[in-house]
C-alpha positions in Angstrom: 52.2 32.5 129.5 54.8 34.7 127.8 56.5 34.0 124.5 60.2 33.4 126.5 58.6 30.8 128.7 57.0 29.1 125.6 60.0 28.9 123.8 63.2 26.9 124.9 65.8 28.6 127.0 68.5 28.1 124.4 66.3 30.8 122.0 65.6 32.9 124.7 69.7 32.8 125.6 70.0 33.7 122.1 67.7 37.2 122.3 69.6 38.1 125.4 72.6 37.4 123.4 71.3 39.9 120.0 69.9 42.4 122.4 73.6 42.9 124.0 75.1 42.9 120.8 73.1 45.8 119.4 75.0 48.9 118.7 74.5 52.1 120.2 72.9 53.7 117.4 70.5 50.8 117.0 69.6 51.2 120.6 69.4 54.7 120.3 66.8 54.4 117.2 64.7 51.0 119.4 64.8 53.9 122.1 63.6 56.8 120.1 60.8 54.6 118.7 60.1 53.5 122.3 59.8 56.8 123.1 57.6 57.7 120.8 54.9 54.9 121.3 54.9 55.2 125.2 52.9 58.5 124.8 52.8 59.0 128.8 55.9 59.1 129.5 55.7 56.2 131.7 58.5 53.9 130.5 56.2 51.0 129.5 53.9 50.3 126.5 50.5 49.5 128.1 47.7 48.0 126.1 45.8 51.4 125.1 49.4 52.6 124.0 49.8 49.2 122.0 46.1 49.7 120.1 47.4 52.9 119.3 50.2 52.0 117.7 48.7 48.8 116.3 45.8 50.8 114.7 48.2 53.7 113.3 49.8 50.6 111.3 46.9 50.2 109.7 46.1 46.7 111.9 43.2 46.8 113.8 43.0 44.3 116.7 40.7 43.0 119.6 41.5 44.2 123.1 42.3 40.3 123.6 44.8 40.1 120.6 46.6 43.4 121.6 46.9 41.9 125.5 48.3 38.4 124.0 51.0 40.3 122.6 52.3 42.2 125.6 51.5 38.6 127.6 53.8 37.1 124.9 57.3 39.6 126.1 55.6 40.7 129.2 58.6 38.8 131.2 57.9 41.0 134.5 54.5 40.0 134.4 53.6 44.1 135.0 50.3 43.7 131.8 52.9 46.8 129.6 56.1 46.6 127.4 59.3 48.1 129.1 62.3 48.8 127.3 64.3 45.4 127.8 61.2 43.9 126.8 60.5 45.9 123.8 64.5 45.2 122.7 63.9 41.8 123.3 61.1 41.9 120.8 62.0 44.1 118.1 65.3 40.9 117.7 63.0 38.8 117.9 61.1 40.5 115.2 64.4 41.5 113.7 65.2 37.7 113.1 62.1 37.1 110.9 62.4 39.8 108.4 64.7 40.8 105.7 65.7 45.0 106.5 64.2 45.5 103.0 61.0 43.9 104.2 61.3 45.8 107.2 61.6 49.0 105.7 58.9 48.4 103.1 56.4 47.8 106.0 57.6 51.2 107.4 56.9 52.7 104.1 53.4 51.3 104.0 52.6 52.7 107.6 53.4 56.7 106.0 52.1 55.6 102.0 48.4 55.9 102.8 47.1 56.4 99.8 49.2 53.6 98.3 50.5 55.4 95.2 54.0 55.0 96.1 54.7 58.0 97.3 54.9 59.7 101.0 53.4 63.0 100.4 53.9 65.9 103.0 50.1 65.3 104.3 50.6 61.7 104.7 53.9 62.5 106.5 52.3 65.2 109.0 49.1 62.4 109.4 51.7 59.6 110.4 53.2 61.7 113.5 49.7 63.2 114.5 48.4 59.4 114.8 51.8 58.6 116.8 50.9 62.0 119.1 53.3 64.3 117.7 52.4 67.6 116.7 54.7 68.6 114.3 55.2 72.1 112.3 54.6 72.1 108.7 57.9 73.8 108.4 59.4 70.4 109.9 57.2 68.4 108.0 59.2 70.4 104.4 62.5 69.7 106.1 61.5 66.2 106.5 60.3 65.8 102.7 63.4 68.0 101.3 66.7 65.5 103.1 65.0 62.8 101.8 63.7 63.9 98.4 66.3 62.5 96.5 64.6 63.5 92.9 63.3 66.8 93.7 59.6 66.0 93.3 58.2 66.8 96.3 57.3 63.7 97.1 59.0 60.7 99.4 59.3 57.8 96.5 60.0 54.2 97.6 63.4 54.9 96.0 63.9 58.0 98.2 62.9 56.2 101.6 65.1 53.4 100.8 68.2 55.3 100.6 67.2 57.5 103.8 66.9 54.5 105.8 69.7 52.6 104.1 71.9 55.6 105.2 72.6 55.1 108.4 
């Protein structure tokens, strides 16, 4: 049964209603992140994809618990996220976090070490995990625009203001 079905049709006429009132840049980012996660390139999240992503968050979960949570936006029935879908259910998500809290759980995901900081190897280990291979050269460019202090290092302070910028 899947999470729209579950819940009344005024909520789900209310996540249709988000989702079309999302900016362009904030589909543009849901899109890039889609992107990123469907590592085949084949314009749904299946349930391998979704462990993946789960487990690179640092939440490890049972085949079962990963194919509830596609069940509970699946609305096509197809067993994977597609993009409406995956809209659908980062508002829903949206709806039950503060940004701040959002972006501290973001934060968390690249701070493995949890000393506050995003060093340039936790930064490079974060995109290997999602499948992208990036240059330590970009990884330096990464750490440098949002190195606010000059440390090196990617404080909580730094990340903040990055992702505040937009």
């Amino acid at each position: 049964m899947n999470l729209h079905k579950k819940s009344s049709s005024g909520s789900h006429s209310f996540i249709k209603e988000q989702v079309a009132n999302l900016t362009a840049e904030q589909i543009a980012d849901f899109k890039a992140a889609f992107d990123t996660f469907d590592t085949d390139g084949s314009g749904s999240i299946d349930a391998d994809e979704l462990a993946h992503i789960m487990k690179t968050m640092g939440r490890e979960m049972s085949r079962n618990e990963i194919e509830e949570l596609i069940r509970n936006v699946d609305e096509d029935g197809s067993g994977s996220i597609e993009f409406e879908e995956f809209l659908e259910m980062m508002v829903h998500h949206m709806g039950d976090h503060s940004e701040e809290e959002e972006i501290e759980r973001m934060f968390e995901v690249f701070d493995k070490d949890s000393d506050q900081f995003i060093s340039h190897g936790e930064l490079k280990l974060v995109f290997k995990k999602m499948g992208e291979e990036i240059s330590d050269e970009e990884v330096d460019r990464i750490v440098k625009l949002a190195d606010k202090d000059g440390d090196g290092l990617i404080g909580w302070d730094d990340f903040f203001a990055v992702m505040m910028e937009k």
